[in-house]
C-alpha positions in Angstrom: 14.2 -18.0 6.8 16.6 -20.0 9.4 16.9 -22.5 6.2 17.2 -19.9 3.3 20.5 -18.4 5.6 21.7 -21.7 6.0 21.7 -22.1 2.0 23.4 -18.9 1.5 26.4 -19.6 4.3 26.9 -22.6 1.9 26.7 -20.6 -1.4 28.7 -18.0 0.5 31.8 -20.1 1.5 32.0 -21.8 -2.4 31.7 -18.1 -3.9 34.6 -17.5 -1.3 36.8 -20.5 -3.1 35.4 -20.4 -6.2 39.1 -19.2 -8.2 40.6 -21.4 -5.9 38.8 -24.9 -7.0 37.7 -26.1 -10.1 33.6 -24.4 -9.5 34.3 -21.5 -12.6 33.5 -21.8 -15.8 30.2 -23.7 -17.5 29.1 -26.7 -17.0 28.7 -27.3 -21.0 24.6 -27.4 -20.9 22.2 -25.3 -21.1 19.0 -24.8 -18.9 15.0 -24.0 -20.0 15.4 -20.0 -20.3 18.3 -21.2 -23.3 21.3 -19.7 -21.1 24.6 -21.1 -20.7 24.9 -22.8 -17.0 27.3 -22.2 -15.1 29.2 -24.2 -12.3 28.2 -22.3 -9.8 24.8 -21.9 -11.0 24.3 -25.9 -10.9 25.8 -25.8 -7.3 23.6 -22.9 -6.0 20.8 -25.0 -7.0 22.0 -28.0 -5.7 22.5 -26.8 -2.4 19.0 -25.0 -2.3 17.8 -28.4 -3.2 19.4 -30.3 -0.8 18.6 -28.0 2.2 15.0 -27.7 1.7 14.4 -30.8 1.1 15.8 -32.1 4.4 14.5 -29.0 5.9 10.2 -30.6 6.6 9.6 -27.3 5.9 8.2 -27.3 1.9 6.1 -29.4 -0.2 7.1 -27.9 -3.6 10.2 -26.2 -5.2 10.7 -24.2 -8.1 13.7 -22.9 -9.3 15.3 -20.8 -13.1 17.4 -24.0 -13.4 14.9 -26.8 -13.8 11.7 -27.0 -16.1 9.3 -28.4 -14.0 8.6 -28.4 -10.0 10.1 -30.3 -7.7 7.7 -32.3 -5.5 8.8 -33.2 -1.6 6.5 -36.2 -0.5 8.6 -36.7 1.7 8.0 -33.6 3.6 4.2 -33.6 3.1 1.4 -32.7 4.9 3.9 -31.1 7.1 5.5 -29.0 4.8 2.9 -26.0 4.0 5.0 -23.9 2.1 6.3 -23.4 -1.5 10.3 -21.9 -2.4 10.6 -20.5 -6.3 14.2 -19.4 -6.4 16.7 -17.9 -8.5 19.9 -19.9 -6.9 22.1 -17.6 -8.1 21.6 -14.4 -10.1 24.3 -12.3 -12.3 26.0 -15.5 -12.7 27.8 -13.6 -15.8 29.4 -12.2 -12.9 31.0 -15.9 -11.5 34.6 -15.6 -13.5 35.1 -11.9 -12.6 34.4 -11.4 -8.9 32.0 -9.4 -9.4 29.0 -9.2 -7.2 26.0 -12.4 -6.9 22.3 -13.2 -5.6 20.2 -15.4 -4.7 16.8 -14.2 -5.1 13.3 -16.4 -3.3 9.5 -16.3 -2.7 7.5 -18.2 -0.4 4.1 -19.1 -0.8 1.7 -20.9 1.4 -0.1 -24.0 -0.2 -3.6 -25.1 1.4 -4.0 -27.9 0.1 -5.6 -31.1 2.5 -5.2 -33.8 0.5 -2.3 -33.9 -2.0 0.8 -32.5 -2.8 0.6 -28.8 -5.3 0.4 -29.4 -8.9 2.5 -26.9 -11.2 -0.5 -24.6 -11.3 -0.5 -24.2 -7.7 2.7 -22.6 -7.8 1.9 -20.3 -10.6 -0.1 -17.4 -8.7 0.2 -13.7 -8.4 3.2 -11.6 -6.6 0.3 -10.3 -3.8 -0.3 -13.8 -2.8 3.4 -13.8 -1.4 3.7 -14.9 2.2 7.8 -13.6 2.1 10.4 -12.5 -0.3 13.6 -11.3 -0.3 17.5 -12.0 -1.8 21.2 -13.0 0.0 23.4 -10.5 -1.2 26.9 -11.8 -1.9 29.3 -9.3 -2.4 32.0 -7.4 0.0 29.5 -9.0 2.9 27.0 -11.6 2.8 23.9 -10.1 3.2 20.4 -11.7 3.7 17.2 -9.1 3.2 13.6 -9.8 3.8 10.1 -9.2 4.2 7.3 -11.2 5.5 4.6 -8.5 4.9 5.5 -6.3 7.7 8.6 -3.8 6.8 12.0 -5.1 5.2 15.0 -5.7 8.0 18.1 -6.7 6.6 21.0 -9.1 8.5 24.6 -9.4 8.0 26.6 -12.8 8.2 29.2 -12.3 10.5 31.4 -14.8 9.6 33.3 -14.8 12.6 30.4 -16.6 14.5 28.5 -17.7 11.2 25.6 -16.3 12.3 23.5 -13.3 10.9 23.1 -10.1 12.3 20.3 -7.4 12.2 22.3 -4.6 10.5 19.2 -2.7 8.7 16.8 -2.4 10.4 13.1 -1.7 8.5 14.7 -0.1 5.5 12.8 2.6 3.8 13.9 3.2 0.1 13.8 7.5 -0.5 11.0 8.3 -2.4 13.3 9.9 -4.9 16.7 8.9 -5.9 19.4 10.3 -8.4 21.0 6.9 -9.9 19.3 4.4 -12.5 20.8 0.9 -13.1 19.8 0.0 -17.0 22.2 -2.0 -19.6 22.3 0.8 -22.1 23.7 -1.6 -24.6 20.0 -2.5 -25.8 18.6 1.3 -26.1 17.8 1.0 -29.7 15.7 -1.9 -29.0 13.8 -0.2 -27.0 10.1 1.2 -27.4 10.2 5.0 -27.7 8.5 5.8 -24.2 11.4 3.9 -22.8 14.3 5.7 -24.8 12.9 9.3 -24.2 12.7 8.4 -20.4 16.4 7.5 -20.3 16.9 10.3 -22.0 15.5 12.3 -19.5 17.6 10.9 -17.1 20.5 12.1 -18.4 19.0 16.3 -19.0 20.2 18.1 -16.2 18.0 20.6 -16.7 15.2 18.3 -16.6 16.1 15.7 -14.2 16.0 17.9 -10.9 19.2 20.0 -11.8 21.9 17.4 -12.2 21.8 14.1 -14.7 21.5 10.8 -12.9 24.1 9.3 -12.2 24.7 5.5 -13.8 25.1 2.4 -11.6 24.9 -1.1 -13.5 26.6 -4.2 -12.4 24.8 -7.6 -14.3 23.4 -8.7 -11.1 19.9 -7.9 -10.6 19.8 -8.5 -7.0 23.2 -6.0 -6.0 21.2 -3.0 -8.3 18.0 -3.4 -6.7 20.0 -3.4 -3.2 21.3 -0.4 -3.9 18.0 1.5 -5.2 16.6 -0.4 -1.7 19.1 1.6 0.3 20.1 4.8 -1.4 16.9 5.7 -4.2 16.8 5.4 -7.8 15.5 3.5 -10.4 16.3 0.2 -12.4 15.0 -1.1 -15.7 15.1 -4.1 -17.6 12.6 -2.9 -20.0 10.8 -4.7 -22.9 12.1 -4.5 -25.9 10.4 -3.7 -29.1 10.6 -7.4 -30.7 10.8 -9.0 -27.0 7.7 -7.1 -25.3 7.6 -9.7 -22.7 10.5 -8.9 -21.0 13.8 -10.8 -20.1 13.3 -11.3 -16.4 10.9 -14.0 -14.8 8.0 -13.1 -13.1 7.5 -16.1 -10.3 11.3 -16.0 -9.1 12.7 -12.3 -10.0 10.0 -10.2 -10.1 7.5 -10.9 -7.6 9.9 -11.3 -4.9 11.9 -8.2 -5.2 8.4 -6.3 -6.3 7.5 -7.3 -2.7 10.7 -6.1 -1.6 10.5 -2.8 -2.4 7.2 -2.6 -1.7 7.5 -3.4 1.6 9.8 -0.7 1.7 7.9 2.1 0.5 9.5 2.0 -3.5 7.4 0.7 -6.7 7.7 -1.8 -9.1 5.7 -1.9 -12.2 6.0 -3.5 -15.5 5.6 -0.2 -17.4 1.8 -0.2 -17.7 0.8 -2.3 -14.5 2.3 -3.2 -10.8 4.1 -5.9 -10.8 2.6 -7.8 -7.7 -1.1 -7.4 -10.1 0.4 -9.2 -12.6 -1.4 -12.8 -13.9 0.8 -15.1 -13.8 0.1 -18.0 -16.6 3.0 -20.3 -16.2 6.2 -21.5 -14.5 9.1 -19.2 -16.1 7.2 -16.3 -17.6 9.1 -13.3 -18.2 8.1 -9.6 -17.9 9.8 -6.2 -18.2 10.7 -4.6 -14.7 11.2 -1.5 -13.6 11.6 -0.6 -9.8 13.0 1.3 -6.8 11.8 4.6 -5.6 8.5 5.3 -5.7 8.4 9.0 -8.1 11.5 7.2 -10.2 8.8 4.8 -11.2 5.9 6.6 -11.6 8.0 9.0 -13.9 9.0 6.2 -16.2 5.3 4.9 -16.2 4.2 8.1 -17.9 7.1 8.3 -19.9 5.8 4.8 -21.0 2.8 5.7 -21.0 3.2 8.4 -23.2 1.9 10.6 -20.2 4.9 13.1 -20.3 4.8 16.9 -22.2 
């Protein structure tokens, strides 16, 4: 954890310059989901890189913005651990000042006698030994769990040093607010469509519609259903059933998250942390925050509604 808030202090202080030096923009290439990289996606990753690989701490690293591991024989047997990492999500979000994460999960490799292969990094969200996200907007923010309870800690940059500013953080069981892009609704399966719908009823929604709270960064939406209740979907979509989100990196970490906290996460038909992972960027729909919020859209999904 001491090295993950060391990467985000660094991530932190180029987001702070990043209109003032030449870091916005793209980069001209493309990475192996098919997006657009940006700038300050290749530095994010760079300095995640460079960290844990001086760090001794990690034998393996996986990352959205390379295809294939990256192996640390340098750092092995010492290094017991494996980082998957999103360096920095909503980078849409770069040129506009809008808010950014960086979201990670930490796995434990037991391995004797060699370093991981790629399948040892591909395993389910409940074999997580951490998770969490740095949360860079009007503060830096860095929130975790290592299976017992979520704290959260604020960078302070007047002494560069984090500081425990939520303490075990417990996500309402039932919140009025859902984060969605409701520019994809007609792609949507039904189930999903009439549960938005919903959403918006007053008289069907607990008295009152829900209010809408969407900002193209996964990690700032998720904080906010962490802290004040709700629900947020990245659905499936009725030609794309898999999902847009990746399971190893996004998922599973912030399905650990909320967890932790008391929320849900669940692709729909199944918890999140249940699902079988098959390979390195695997995408799958998410939906997750309070814990009734989900389990409403479930049967909505589910065709379990009247």
């Amino acid at each position: 954890m001491t090295q993950i808030g060391l990467a985000g202090k660094m991530v932190a202080h180029d987001l702070r310059r990043a209109g003032l030096i030449n870091i916005l923009g793209t980069t001209g290439e493309t990475n192996v989901q098919g997006e657009t990289v940006k700038k300050l996606d290749e530095l994010a990753n760079e300095t995640f890189v460079r960290v844990f690989q001086l760090s001794g701490l990690v034998c393996a690293l996986a990352s959205e913005e390379i295809e294939k591991p990256l192996y640390l024989p340098e750092n092995w047997p010492r290094g017991k651990y494996i980082l998957l990492f999103d360096p920095l999500d909503g980078s849409s979000n770069t040129d506009v000042n809008m808010p950014l994460g960086t979201i990670f999960s930490v796995l434990r490799y037991r391995g004797q006698d060699k370093l991981p292969s790629e399948a040892d990094l591909i395993r389910r969200g409940s074999e997580q030994v951490a998770a969490g996200y740095l949360f860079y907007g009007s503060s830096t923010m860095l929130v975790f769990t290592v299976g017992q309870g979520v704290h959260g800690f604020t960078l302070d940059p007047g002494v560069g040093e984090y500081v425990l500013s939520h303490e075990r953080i417990t996500v309402p069981a039932k919140g009025k607010q859902y984060a969605a892009n409701d520019g994809n609704y007609h792609k949507w399966p039904a189930g999903t469509r009439r549960y938005l719908d919903w959403l918006k009823e007053s008289d069907k929604a607990g008295g009152r519609p829900y209010s809408a709270r969407y900002s193209g960064c996964l990690v700032g939406d998720v904080h906010r259903m962490l802290l004040g209740g709700g629900v947020y979907l990245y659905p499936g979509e009725t030609d794309k059933p898999e999902g847009k989100l990746r399971l190893l990196y996004e998922a599973n970490p912030l399905a650990m998250v909320v967890e932790q906290a008391g929320g849900r996460a669940s692709t729909g038909t199944q918890p999140i942390l249940e699902v079988e992972a098959t390979k390195l960027h695997q995408r799958v729909p998410l939906i997750i925050g309070s814990r009734e919020d989900v389990a409403q859209a479930e049967a909505f999904i589910q065709g379990r509604t009247i």
